[in-house]
C-alpha positions as CSV (number, residue, x, y, z in Angstrom):
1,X,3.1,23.4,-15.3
2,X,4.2,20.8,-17.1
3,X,5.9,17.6,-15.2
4,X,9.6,16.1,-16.0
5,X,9.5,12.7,-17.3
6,X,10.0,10.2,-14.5
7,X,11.3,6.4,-14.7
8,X,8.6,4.0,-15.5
9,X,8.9,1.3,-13.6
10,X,7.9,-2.7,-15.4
11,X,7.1,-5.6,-13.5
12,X,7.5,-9.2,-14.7
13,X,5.6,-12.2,-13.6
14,X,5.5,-15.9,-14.1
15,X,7.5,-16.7,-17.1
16,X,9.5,-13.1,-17.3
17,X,12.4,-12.3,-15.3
18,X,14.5,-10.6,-17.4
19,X,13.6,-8.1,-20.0
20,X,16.3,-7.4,-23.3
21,X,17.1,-3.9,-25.2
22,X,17.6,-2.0,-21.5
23,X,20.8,0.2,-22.4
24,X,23.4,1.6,-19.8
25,X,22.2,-1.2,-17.5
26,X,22.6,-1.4,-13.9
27,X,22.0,-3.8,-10.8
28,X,20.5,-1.5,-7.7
29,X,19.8,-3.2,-4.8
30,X,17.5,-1.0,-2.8
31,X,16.6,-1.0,1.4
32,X,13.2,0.0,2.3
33,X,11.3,1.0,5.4
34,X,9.3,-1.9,4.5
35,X,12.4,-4.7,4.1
36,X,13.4,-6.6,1.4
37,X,11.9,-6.1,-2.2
38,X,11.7,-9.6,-4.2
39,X,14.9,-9.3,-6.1
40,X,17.5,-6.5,-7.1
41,X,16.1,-3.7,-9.8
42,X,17.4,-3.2,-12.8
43,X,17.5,0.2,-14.3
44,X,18.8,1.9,-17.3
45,X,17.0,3.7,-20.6
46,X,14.9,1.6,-23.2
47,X,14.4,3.8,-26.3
48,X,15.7,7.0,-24.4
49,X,13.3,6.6,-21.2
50,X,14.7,5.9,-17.8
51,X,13.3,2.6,-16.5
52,X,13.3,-0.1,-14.1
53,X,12.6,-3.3,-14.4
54,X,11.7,-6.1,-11.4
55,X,10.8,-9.3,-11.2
56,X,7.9,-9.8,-8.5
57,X,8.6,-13.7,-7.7
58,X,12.4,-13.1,-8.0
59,X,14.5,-14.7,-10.6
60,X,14.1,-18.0,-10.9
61,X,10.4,-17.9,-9.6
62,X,11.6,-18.0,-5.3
63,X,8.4,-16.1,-3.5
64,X,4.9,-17.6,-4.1
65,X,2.0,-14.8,-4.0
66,X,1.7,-14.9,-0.6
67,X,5.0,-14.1,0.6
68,X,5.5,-11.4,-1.8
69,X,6.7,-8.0,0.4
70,X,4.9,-6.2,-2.2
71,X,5.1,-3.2,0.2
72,X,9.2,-3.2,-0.4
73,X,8.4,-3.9,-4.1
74,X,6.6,-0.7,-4.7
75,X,8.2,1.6,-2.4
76,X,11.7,0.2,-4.3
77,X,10.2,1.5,-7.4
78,X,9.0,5.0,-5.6
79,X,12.9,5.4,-4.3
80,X,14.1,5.0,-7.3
81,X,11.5,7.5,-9.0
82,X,9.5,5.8,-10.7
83,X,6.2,7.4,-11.4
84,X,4.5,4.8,-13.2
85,X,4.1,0.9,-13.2
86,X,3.6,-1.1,-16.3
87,X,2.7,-4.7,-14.7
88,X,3.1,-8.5,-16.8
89,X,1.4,-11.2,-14.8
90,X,-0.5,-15.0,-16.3
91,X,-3.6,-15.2,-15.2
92,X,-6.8,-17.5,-15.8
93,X,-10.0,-17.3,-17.7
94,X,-13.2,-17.2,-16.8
95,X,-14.8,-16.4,-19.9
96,X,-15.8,-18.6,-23.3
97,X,-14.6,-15.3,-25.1
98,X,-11.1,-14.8,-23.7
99,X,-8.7,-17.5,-24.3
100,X,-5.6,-19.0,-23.7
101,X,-2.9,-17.0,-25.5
102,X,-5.1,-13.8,-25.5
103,X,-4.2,-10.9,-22.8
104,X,-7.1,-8.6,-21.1
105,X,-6.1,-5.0,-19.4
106,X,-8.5,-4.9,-16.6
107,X,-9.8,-1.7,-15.0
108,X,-11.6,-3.3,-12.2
109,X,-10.3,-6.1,-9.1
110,X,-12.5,-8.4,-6.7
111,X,-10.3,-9.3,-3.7
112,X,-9.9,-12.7,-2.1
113,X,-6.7,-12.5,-0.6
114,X,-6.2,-13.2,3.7
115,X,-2.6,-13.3,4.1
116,X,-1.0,-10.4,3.1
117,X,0.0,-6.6,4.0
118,X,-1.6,-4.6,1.6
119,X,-1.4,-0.7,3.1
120,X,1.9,1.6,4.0
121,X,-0.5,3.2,6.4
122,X,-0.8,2.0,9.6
123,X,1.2,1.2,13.2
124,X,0.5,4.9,14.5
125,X,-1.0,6.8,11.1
126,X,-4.6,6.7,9.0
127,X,-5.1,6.9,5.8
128,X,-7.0,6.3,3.2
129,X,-6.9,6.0,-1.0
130,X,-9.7,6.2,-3.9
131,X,-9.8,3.2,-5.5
132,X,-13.2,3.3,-7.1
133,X,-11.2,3.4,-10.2
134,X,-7.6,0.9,-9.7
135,X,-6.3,1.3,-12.5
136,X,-4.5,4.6,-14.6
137,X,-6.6,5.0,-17.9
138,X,-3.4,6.7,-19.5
139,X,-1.1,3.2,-18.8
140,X,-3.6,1.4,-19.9
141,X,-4.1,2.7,-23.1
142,X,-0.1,2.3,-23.6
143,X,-0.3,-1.3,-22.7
144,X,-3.6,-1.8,-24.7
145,X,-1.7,-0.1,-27.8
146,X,1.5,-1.9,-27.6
147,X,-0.5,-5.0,-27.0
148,X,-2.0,-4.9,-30.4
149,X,1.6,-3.9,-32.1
150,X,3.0,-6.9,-31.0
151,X,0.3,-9.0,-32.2
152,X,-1.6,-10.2,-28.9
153,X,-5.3,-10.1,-29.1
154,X,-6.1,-8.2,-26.3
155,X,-9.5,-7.3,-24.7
156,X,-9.6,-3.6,-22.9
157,X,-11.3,-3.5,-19.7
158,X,-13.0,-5.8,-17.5
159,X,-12.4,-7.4,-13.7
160,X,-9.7,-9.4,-12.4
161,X,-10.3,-11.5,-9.2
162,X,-7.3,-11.5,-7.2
163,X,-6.7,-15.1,-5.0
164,X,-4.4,-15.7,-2.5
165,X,-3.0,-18.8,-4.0
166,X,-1.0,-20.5,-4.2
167,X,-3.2,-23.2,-4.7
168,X,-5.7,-22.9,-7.8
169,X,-9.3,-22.4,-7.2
170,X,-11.9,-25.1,-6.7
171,X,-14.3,-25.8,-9.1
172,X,-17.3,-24.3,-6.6
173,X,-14.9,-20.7,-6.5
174,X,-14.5,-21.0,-10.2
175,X,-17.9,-20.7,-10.9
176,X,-19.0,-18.2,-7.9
177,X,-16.1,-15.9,-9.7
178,X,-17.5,-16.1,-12.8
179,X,-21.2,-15.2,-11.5
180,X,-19.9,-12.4,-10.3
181,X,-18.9,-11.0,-13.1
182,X,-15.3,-11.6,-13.1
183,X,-13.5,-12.3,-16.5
184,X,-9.8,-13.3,-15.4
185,X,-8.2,-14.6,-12.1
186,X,-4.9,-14.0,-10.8
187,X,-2.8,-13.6,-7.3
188,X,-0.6,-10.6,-7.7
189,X,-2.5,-7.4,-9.3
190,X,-4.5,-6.5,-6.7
191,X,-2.2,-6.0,-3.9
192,X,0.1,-4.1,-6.8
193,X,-2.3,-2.0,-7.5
194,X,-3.7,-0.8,-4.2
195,X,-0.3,0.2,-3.1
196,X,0.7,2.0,-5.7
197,X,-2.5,3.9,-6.0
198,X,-0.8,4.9,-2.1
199,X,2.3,5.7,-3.2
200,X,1.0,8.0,-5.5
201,X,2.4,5.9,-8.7
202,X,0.3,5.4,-11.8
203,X,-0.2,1.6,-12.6
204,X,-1.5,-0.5,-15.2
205,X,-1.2,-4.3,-16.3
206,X,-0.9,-7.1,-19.0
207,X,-2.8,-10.2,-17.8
208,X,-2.0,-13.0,-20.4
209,X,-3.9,-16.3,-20.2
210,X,-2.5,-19.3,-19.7
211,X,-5.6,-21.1,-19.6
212,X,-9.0,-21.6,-18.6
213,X,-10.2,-22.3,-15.1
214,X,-11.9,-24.8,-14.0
215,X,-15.3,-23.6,-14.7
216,X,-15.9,-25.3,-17.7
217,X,-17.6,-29.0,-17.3
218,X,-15.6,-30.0,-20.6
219,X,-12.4,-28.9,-18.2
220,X,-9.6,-30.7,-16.9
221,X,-8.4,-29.6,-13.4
222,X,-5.6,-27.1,-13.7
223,X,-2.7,-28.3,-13.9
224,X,0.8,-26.4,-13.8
225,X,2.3,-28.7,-16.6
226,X,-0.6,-27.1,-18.7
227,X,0.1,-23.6,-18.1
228,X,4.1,-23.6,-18.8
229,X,3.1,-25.0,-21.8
230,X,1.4,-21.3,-22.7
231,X,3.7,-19.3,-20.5
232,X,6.9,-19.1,-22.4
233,X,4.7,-18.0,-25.5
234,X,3.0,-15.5,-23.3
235,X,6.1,-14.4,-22.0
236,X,7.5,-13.7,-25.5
237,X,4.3,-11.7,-26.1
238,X,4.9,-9.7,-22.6
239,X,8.3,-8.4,-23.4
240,X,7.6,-6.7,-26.4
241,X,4.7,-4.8,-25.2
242,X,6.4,-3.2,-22.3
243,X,9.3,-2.2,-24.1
244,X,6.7,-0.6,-26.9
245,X,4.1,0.9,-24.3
246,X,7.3,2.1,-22.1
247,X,7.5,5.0,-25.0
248,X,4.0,5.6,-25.2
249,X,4.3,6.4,-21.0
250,X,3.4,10.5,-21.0
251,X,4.9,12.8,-18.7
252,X,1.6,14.7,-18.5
253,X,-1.2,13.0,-17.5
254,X,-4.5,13.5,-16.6
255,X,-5.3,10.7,-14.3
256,X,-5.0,11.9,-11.0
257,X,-3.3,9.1,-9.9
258,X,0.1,11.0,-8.4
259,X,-2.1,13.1,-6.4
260,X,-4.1,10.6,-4.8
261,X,-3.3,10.6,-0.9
262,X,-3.3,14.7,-0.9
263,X,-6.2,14.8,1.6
264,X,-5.6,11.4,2.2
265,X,-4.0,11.4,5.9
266,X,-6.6,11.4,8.5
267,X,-3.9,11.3,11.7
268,X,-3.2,14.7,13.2
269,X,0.5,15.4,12.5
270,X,1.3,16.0,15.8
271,X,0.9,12.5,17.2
272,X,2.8,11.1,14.4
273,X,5.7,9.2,16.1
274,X,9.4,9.9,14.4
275,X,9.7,6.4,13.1
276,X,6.5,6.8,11.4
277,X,7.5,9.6,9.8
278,X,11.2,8.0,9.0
279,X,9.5,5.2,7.6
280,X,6.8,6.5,5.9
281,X,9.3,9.1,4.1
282,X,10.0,7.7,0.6
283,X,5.7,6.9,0.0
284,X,4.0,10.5,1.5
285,X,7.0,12.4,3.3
286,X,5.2,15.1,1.7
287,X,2.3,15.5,3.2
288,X,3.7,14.3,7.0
């Protein structure tokens, strides 16, 4: 049976709080289980699809990583039916081959963050999510696509290593990352992506680079005046693939992704308390 399109959901990150071309626009303010999201949503059609777009740090860049309530983030975007998540954030480089002003779609995270609430499922109820793969093939062929449209190199696949921030790495993490096998670094993905894989929403994102870590002997330190510098390009960049893959989101796709918690709940139903269930409601009321 074939699904009805659902809103698609776009993130911005450093450098993109707004996003033109959004028809019949609105303001929604929305309260969650989980408190207050960043910022309002703003939702409407671009090129006939029903969207809404956020801005993760809140305009004018108020929350650092760490006090993101990405929990209220996502399930905003669930309560407003969204069924899919195209992300924008700047990251770093840890590779020779992917450079400032270029944009990777990852398919793979490393986690380093110690400060943050990163599940919908506990106080009273188990669960627990695949994540071998993070990130929805189908959204990430849309953003790869678009990507290339709107003339960004863009590298598909590879690993993203998600810090806590919001201080920049030191040179001795820099390198560790990099022996691991990680390609770009970031704060904000991760935590995204892990909640949204438990809400059942598809999700997929466009990490520009601002610059190059400091990995590299020839290297200054990282320095924020150094990556605005890049960001308002990037930014430029952003927009126009998300309102070019937002068409290229299909209703019916294989991934898997809105199925994921089916046999996900491990705690017997019958000790569920009623404010778990209340506030658990908008993210799996259906299987609880």
């Amino acid at each position: 049976m074939k699904r009805k399109p659902a809103r698609v959901g776009l993130i911005g990150g450093s450098g993109v709080y707004d996003l033109s071309g959004i028809e019949d626009l609105k303001e929604e303010k929305v309260e969650t289980p989980f408190g207050q999201p960043s910022d309002s949503y703003f939702t409407g059609t671009l090129g006939g699809v029903a969207v809404a777009f956020f801005s993760r740090h809140a305009r004018g860049h108020k929350f650092s990583p760490t006090e993101i309530n990405y929990r209220a983030n996502i399930c905003g975007f669930k309560m407003l039916g969204c069924d899919a998540l195209l992300s924008a954030s700047a990251v770093g480089s840890l590779r020779e081959e992917i450079p400032p002003r270029h944009a990777m779609v990852p398919d793979q995270f490393i986690d380093r963050t110690r400060h943050r609430e990163d599940t919908f499922f506990d106080r009273g109820i188990v669960a627990h999510a695949g994540f071998a793969d993070p990130i929805c093939s189908s959204l990430a062929d849309a953003l790869e696509a678009s990507a290339k449209d709107s003339g960004i190199s863009v590298r598909r696949g590879g690993t993203y290593v998600c810090i806590e921030g919001p201080q920049f790495s030191t040179r001795a993490e820099s390198r560790l990352y990099r022996s691991w096998g990680a390609d770009v670094i970031g704060m904000t993905n991760l935590t995204e992506a892990r909640l949204a894989r438990e809400a059942e929403i598809c999700y997929a994102t466009l990490a520009l680079v601002t610059d190059y870590d400091c990995w590299r002997d020839s290297e200054e330190e990282v320095t924020v005046e150094a990556i605005l510098a890049v960001l308002s390009e990037n930014a430029t960049g952003a927009r126009r693939t998300m309102r070019a893959a937002v068409a290229r989101v299909a209703a019916d796709r294989s991934c898997g992704c809105r199925d994921a918690m089916r046999y996900g709940v491990l705690t017997d139903r019958k000790a569920l308390s009623e404010e778990t269930r209340r506030r658990l409601a908008p993210i799996a009321g259906r299987y609880l």
